[in-house]
PDB file of N, CA, C and O in Angstrom:
ATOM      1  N   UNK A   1      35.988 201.607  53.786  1.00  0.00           N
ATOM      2  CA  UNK A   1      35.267 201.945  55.000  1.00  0.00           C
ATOM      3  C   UNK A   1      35.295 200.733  55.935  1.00  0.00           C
ATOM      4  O   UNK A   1      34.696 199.715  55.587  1.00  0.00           O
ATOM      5  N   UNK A   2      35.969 200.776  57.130  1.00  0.00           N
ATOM      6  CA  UNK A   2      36.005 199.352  58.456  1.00  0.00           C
ATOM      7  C   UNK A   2      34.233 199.142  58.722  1.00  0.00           C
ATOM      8  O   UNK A   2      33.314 199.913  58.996  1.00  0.00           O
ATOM      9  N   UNK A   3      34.330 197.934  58.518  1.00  0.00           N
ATOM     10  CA  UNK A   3      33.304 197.587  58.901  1.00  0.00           C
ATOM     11  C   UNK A   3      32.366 198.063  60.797  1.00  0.00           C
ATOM     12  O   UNK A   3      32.960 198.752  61.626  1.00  0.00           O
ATOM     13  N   UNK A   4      31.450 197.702  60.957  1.00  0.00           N
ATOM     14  CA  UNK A   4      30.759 197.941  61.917  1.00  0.00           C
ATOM     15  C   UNK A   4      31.765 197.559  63.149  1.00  0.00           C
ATOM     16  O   UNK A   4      32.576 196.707  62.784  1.00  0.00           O
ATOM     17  N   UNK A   5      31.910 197.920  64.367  1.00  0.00           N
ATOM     18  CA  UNK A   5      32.688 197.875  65.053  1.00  0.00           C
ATOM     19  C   UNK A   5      31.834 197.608  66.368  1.00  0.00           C
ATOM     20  O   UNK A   5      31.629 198.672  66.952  1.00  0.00           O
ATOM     21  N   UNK A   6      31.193 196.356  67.104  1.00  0.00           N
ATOM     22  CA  UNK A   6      30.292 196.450  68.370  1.00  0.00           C
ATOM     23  C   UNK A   6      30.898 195.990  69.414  1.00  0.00           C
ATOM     24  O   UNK A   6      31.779 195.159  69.193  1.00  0.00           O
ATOM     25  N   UNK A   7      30.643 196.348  70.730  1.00  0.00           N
ATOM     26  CA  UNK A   7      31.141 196.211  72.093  1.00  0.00           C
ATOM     27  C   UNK A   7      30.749 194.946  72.240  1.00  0.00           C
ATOM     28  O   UNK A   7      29.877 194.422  71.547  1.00  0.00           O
ATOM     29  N   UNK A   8      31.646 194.148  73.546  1.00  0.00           N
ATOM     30  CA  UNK A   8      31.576 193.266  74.039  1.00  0.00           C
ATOM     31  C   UNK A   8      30.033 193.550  75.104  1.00  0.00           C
ATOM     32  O   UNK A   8      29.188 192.690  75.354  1.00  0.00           O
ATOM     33  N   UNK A   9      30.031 194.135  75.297  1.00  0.00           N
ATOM     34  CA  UNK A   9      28.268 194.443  76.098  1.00  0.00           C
ATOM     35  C   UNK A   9      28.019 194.346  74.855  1.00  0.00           C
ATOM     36  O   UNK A   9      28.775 193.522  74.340  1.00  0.00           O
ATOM     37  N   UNK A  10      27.221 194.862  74.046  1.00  0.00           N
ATOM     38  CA  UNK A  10      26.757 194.860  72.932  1.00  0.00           C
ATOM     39  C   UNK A  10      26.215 193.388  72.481  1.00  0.00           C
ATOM     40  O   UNK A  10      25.034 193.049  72.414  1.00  0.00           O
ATOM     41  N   UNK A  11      27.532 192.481  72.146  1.00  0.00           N
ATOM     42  CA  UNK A  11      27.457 191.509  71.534  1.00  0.00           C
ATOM     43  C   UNK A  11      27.195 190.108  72.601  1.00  0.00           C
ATOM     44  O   UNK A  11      27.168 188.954  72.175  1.00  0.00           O
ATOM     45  N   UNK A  12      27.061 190.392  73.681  1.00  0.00           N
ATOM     46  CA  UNK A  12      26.435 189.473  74.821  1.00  0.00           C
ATOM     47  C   UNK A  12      25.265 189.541  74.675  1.00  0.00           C
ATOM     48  O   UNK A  12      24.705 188.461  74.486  1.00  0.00           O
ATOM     49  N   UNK A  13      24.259 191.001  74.698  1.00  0.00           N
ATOM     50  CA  UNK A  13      22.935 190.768  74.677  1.00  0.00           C
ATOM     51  C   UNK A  13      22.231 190.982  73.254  1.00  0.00           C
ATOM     52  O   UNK A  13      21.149 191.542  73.079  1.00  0.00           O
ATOM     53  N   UNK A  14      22.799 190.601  72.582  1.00  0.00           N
ATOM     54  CA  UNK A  14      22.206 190.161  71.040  1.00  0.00           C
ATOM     55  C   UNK A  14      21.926 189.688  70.347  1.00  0.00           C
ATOM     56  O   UNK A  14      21.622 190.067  69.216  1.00  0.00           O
ATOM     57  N   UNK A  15      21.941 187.816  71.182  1.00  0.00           N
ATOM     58  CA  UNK A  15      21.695 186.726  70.783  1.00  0.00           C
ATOM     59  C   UNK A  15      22.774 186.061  70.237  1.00  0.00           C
ATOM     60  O   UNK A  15      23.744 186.794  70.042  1.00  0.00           O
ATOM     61  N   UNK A  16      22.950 184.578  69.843  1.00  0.00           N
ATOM     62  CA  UNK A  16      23.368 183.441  69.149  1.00  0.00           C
ATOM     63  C   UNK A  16      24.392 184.280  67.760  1.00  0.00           C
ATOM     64  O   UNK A  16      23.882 185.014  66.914  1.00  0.00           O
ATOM     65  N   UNK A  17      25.572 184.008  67.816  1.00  0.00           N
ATOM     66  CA  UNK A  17      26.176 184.515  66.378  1.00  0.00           C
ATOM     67  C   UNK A  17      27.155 183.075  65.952  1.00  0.00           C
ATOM     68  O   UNK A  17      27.499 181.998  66.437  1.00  0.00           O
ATOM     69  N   UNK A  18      27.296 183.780  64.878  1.00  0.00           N
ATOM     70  CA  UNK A  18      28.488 182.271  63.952  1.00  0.00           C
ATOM     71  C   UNK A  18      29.791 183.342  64.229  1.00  0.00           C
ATOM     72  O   UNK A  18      29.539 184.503  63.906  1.00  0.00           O
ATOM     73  N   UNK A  19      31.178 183.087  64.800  1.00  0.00           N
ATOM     74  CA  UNK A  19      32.318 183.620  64.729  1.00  0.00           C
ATOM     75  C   UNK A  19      33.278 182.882  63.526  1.00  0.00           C
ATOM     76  O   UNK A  19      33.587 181.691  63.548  1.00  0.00           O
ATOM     77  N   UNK A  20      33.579 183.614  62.733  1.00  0.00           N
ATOM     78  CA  UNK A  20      34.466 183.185  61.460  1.00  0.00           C
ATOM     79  C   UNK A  20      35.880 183.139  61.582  1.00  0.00           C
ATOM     80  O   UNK A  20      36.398 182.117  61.132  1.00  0.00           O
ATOM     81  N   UNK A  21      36.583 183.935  62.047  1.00  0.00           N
ATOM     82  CA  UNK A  21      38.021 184.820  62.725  1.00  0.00           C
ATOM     83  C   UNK A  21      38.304 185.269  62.994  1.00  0.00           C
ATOM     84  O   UNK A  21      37.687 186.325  62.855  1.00  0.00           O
ATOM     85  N   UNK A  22      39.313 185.368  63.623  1.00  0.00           N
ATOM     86  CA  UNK A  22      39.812 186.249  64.902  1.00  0.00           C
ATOM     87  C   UNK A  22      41.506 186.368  63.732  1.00  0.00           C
ATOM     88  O   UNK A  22      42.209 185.577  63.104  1.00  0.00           O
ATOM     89  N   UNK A  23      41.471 187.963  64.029  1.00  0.00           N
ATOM     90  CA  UNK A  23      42.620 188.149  63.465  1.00  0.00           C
ATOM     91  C   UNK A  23      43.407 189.292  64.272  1.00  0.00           C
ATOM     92  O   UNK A  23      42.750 189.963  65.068  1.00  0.00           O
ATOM     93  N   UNK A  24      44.405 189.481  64.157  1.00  0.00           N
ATOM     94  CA  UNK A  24      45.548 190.509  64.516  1.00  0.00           C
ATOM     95  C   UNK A  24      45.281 191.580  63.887  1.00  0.00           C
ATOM     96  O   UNK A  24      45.228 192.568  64.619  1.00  0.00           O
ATOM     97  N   UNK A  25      45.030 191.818  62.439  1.00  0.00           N
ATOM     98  CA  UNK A  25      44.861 192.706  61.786  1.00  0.00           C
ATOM     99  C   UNK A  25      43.307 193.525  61.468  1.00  0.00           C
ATOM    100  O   UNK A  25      42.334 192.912  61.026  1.00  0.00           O
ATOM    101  N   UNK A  26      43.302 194.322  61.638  1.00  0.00           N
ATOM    102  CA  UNK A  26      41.609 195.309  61.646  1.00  0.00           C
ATOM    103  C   UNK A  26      41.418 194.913  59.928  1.00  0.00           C
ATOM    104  O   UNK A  26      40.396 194.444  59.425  1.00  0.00           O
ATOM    105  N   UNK A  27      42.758 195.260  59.186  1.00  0.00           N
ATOM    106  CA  UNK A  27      42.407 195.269  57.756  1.00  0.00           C
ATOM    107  C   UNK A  27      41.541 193.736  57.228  1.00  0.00           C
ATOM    108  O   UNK A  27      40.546 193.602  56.515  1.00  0.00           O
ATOM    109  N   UNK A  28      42.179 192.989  57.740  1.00  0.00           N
ATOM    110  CA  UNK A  28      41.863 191.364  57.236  1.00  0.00           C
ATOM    111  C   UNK A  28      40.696 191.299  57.654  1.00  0.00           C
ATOM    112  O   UNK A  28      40.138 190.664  56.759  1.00  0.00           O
ATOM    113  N   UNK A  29      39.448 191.679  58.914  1.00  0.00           N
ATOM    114  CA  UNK A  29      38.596 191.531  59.422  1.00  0.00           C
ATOM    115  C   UNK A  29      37.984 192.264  58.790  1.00  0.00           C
ATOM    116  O   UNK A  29      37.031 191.507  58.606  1.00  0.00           O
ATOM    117  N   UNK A  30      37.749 193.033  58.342  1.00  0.00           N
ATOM    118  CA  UNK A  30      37.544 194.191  56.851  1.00  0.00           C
ATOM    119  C   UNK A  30      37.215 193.343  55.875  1.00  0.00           C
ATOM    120  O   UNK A  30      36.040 193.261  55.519  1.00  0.00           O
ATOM    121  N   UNK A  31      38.047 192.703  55.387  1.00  0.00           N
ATOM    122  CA  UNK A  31      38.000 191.963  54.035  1.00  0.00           C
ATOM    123  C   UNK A  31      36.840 190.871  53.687  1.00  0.00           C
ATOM    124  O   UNK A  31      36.129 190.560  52.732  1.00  0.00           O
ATOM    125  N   UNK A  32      37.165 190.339  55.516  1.00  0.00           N
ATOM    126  CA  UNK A  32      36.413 189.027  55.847  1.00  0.00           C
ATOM    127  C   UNK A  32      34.726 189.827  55.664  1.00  0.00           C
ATOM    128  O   UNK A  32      33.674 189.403  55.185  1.00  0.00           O
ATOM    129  N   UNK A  33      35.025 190.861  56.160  1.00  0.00           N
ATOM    130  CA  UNK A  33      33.551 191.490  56.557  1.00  0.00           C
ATOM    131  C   UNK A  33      32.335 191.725  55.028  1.00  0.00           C
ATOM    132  O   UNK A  33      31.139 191.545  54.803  1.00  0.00           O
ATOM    133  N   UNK A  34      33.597 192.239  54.258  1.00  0.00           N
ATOM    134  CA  UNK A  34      32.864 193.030  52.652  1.00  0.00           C
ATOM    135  C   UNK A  34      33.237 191.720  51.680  1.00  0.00           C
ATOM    136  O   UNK A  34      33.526 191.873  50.493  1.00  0.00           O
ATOM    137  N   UNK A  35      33.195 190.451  52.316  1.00  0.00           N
ATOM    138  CA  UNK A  35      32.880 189.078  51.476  1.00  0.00           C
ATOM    139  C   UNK A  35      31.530 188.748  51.889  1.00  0.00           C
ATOM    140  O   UNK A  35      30.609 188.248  51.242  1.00  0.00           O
ATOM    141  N   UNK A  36      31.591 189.097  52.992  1.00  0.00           N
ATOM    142  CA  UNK A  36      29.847 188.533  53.447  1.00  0.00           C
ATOM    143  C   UNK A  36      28.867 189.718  53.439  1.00  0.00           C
ATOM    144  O   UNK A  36      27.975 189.695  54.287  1.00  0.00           O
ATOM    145  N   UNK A  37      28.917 190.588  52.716  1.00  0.00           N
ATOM    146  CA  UNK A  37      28.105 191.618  52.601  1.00  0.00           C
ATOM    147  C   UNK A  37      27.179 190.973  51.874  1.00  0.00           C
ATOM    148  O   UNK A  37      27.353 190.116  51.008  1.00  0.00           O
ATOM    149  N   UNK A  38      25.942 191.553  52.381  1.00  0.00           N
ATOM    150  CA  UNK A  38      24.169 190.926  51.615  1.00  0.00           C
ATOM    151  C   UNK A  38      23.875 189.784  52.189  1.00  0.00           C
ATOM    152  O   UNK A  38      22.671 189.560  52.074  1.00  0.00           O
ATOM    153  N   UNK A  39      24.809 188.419  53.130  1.00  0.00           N
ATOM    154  CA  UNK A  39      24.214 187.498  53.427  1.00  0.00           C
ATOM    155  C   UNK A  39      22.668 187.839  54.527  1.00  0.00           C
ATOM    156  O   UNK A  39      22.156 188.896  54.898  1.00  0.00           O
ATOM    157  N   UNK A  40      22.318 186.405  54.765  1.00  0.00           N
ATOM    158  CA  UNK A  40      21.116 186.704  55.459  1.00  0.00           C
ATOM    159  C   UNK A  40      20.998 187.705  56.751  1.00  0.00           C
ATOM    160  O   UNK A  40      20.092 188.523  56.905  1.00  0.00           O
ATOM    161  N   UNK A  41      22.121 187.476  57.670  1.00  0.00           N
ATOM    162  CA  UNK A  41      22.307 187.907  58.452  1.00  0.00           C
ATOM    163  C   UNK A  41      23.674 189.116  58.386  1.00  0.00           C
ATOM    164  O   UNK A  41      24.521 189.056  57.495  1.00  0.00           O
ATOM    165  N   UNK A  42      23.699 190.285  59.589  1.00  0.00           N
ATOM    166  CA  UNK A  42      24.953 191.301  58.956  1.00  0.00           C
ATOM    167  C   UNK A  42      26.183 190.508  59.679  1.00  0.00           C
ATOM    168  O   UNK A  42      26.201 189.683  60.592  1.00  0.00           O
ATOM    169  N   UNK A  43      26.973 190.973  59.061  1.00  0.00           N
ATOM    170  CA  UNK A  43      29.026 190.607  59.513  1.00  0.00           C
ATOM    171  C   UNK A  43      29.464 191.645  60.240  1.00  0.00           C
ATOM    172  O   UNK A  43      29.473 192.701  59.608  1.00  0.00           O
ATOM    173  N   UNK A  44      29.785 191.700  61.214  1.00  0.00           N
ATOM    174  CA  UNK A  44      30.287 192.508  62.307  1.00  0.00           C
ATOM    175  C   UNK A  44      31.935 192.054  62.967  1.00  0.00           C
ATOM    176  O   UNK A  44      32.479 191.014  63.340  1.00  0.00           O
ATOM    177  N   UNK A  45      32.373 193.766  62.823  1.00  0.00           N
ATOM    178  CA  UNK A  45      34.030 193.135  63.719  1.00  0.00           C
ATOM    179  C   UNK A  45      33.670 193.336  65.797  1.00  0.00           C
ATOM    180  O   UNK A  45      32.833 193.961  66.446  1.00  0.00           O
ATOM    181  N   UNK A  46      34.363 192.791  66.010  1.00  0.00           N
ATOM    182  CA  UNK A  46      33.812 192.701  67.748  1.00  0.00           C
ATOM    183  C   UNK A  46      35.620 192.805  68.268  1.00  0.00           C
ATOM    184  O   UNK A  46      36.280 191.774  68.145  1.00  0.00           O
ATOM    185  N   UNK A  47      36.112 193.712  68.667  1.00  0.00           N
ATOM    186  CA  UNK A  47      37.435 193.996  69.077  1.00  0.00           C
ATOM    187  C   UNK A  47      37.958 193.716  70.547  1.00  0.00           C
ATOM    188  O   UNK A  47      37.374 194.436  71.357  1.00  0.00           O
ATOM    189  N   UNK A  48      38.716 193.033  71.009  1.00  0.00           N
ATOM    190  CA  UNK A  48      39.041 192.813  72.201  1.00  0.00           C
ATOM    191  C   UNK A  48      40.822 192.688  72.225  1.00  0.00           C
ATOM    192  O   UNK A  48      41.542 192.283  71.311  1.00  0.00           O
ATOM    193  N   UNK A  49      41.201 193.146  73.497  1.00  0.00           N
ATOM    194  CA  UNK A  49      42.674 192.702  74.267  1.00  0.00           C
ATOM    195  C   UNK A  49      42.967 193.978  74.143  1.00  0.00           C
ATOM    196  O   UNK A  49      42.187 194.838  73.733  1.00  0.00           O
ATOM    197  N   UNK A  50      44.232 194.170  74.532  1.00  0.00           N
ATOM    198  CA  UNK A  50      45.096 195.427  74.179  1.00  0.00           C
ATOM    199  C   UNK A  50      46.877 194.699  73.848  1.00  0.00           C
ATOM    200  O   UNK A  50      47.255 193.567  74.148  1.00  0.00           O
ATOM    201  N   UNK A  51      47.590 195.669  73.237  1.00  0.00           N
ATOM    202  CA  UNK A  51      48.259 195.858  72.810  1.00  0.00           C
ATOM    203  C   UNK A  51      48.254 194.953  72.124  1.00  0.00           C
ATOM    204  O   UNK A  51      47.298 194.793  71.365  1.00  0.00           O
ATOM    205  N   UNK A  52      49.800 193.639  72.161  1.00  0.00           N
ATOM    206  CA  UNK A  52      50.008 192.809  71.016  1.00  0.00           C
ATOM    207  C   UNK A  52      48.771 191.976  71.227  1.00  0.00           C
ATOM    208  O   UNK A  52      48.926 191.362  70.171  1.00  0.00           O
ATOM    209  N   UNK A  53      47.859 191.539  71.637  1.00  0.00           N
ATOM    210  CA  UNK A  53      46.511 190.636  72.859  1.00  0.00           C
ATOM    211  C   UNK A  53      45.539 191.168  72.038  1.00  0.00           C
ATOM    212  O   UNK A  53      44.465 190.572  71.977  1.00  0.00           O
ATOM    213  N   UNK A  54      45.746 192.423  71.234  1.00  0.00           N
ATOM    214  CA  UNK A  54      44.159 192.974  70.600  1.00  0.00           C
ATOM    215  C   UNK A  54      43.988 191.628  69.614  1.00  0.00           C
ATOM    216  O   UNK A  54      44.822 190.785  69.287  1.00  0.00           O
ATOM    217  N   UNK A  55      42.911 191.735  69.354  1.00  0.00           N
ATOM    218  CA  UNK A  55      41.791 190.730  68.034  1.00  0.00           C
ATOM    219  C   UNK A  55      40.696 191.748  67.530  1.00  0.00           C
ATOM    220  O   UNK A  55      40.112 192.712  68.025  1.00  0.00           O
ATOM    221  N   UNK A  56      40.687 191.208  66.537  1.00  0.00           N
ATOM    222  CA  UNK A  56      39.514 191.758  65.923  1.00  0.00           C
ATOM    223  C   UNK A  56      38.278 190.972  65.270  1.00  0.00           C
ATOM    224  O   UNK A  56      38.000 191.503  64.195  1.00  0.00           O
ATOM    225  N   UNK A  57      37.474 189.924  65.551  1.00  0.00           N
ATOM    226  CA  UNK A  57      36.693 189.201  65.776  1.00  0.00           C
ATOM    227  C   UNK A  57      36.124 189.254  64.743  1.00  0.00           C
ATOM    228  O   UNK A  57      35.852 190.445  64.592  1.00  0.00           O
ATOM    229  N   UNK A  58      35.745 188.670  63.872  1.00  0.00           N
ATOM    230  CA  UNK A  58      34.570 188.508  62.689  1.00  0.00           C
ATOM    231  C   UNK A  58      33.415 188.003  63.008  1.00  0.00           C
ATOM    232  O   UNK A  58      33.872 186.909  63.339  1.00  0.00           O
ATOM    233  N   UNK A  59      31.895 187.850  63.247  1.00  0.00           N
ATOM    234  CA  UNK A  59      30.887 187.300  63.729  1.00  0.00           C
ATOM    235  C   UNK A  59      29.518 187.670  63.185  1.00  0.00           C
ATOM    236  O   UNK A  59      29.224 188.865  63.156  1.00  0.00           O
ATOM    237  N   UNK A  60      28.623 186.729  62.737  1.00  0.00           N
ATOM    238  CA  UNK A  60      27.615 186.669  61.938  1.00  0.00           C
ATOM    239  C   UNK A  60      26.239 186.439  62.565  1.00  0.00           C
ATOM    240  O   UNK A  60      25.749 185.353  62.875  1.00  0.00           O
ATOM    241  N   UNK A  61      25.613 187.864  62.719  1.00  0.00           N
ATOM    242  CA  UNK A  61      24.292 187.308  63.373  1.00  0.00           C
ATOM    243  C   UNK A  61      23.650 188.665  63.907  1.00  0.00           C
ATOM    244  O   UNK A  61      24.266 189.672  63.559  1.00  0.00           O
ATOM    245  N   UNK A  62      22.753 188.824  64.529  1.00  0.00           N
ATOM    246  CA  UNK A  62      23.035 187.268  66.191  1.00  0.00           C
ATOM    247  C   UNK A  62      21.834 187.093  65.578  1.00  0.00           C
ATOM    248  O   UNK A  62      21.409 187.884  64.736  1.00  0.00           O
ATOM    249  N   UNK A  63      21.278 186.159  65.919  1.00  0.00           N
ATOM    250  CA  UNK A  63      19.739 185.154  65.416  1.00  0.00           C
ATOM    251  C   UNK A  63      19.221 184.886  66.829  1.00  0.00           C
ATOM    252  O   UNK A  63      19.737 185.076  67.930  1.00  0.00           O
ATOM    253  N   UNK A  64      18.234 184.467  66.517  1.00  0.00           N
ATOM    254  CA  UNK A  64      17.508 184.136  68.349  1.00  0.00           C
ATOM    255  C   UNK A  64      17.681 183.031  68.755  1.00  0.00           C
ATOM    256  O   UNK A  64      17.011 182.800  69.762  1.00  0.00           O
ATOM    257  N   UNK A  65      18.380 182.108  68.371  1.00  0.00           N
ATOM    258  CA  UNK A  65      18.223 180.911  68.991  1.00  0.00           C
ATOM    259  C   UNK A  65      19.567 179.877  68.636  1.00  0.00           C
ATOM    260  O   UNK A  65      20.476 180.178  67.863  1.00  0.00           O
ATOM    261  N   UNK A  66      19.473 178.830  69.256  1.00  0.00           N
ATOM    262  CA  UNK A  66      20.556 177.861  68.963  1.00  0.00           C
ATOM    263  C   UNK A  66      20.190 176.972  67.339  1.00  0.00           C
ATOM    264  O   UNK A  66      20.878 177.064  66.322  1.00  0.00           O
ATOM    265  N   UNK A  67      19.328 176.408  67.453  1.00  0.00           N
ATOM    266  CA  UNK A  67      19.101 175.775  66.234  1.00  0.00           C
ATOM    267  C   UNK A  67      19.153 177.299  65.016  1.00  0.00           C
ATOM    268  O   UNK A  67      20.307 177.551  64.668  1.00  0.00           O
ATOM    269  N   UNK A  68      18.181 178.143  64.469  1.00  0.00           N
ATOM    270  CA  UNK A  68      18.850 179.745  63.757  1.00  0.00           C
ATOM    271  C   UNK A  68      20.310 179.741  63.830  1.00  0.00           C
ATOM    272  O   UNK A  68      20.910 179.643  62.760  1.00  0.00           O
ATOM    273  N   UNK A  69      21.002 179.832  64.942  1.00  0.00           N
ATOM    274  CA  UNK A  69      22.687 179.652  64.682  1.00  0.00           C
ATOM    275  C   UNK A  69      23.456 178.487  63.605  1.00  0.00           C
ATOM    276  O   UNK A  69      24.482 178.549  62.926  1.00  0.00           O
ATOM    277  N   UNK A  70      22.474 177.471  63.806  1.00  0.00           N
ATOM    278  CA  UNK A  70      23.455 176.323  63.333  1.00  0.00           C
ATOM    279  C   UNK A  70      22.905 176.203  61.839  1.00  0.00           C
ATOM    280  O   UNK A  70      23.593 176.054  60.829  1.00  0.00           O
ATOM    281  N   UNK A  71      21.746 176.283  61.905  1.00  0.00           N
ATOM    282  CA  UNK A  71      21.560 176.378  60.350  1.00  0.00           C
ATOM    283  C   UNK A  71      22.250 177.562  59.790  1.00  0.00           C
ATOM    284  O   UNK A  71      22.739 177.285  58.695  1.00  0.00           O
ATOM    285  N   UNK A  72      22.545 179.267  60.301  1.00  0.00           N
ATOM    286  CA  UNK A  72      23.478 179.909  60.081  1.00  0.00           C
ATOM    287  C   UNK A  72      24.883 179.272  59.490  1.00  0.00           C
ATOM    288  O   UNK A  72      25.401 179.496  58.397  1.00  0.00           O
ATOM    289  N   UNK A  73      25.275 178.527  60.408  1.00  0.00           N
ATOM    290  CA  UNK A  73      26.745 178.119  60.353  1.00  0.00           C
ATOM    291  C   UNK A  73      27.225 176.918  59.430  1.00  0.00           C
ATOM    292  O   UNK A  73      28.333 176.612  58.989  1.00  0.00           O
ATOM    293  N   UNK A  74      25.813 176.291  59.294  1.00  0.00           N
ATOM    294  CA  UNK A  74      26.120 175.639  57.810  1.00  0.00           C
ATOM    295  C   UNK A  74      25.916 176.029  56.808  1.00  0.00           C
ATOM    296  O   UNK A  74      26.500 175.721  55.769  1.00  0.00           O
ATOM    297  N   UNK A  75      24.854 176.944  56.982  1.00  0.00           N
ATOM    298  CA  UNK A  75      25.037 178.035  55.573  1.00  0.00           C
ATOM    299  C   UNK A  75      26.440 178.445  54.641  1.00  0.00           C
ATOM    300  O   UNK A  75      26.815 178.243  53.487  1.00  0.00           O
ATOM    301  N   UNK A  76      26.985 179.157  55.887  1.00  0.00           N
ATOM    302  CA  UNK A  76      28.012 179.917  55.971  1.00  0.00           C
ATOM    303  C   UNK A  76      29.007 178.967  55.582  1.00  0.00           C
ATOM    304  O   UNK A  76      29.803 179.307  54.707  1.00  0.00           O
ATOM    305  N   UNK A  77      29.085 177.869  56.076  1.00  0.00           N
ATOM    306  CA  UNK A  77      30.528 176.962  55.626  1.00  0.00           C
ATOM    307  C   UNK A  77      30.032 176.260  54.075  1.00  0.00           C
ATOM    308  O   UNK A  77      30.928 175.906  53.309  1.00  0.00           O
ATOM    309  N   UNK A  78      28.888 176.120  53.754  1.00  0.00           N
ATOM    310  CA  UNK A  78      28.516 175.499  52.430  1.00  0.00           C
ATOM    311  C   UNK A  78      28.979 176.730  51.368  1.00  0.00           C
ATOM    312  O   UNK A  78      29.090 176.424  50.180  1.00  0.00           O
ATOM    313  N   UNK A  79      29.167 177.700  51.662  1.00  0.00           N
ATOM    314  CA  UNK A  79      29.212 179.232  50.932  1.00  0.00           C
ATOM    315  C   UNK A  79      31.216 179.341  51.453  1.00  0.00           C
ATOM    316  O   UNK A  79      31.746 180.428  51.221  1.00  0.00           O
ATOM    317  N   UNK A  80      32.058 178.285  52.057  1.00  0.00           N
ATOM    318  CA  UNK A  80      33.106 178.181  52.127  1.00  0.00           C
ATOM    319  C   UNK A  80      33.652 179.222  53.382  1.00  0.00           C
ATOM    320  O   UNK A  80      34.712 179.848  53.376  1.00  0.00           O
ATOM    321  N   UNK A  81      32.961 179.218  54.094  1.00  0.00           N
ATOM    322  CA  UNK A  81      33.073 180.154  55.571  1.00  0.00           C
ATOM    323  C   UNK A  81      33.074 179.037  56.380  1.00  0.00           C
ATOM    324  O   UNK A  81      32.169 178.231  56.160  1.00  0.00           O
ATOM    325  N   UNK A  82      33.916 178.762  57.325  1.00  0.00           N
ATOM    326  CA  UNK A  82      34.171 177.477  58.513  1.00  0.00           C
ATOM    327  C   UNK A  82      33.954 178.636  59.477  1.00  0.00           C
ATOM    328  O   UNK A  82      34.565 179.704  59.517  1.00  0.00           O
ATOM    329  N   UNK A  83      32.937 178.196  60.264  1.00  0.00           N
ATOM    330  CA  UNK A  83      32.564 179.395  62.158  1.00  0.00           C
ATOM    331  C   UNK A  83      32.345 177.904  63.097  1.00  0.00           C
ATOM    332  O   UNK A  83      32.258 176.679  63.018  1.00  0.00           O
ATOM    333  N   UNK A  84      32.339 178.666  63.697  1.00  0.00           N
ATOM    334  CA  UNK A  84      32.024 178.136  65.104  1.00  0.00           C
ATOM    335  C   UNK A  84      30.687 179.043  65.859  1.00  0.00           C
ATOM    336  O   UNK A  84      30.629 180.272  65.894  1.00  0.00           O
ATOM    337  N   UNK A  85      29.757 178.183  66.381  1.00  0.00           N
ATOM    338  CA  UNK A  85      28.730 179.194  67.119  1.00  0.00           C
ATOM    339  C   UNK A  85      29.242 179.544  68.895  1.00  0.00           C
ATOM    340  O   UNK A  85      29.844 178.842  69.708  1.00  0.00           O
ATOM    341  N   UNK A  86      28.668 180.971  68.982  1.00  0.00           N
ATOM    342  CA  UNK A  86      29.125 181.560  69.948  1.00  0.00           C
ATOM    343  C   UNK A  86      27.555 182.073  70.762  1.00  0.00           C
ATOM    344  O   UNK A  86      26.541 182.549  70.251  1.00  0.00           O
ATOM    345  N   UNK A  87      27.848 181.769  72.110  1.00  0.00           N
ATOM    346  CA  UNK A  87      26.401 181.710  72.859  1.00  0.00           C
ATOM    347  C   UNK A  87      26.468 182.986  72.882  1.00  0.00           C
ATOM    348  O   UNK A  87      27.476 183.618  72.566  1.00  0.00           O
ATOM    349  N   UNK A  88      24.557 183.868  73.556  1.00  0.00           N
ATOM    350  CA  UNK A  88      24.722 185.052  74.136  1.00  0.00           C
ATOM    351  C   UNK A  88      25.614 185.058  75.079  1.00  0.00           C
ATOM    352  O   UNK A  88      25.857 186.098  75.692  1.00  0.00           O
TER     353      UNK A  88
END
């Protein structure tokens, strides 16, 4: 089953997230997604571009705030996940 699939509106007004990868493939963003199943926060794919330009975004959150993000994102990399935080 593909994981959750949210709009770029969507994922602007939802607060602070950790982004993990950006991939070419829907399947791999899948994979990435049902590794982080149960963490604190949910794993969401976020899809953008068209044709060869599409991505399929991996991103962890959203939390309310900047500091919530970063303790997120060291979570996440101590648990062997490297993100980067991504503003509203």
């Amino acid at each position: 089953m593909p994981a959750k699939t949210v709009t770029s509106h969507e994922a602007a007004r939802a607060g602070w997230v950790v982004q993990l990868g950006s991939f070419a493939s829907r399947a791999n963003a899948d994979n990435l997604v049902r590794q982080l199943k149960g963490r604190e926060a949910p794993a969401y794919v976020l899809s953008g571009g068209k044709g060869t330009e599409l991505r399929f975004k991996v991103r962890v959150g959203p939390v309310a705030d900047r500091a919530a993000a970063e303790r997120l994102r060291l979570k996440l990399a101590k648990d062997g996940h490297a993100g980067s935080l991504v503003a509203p």
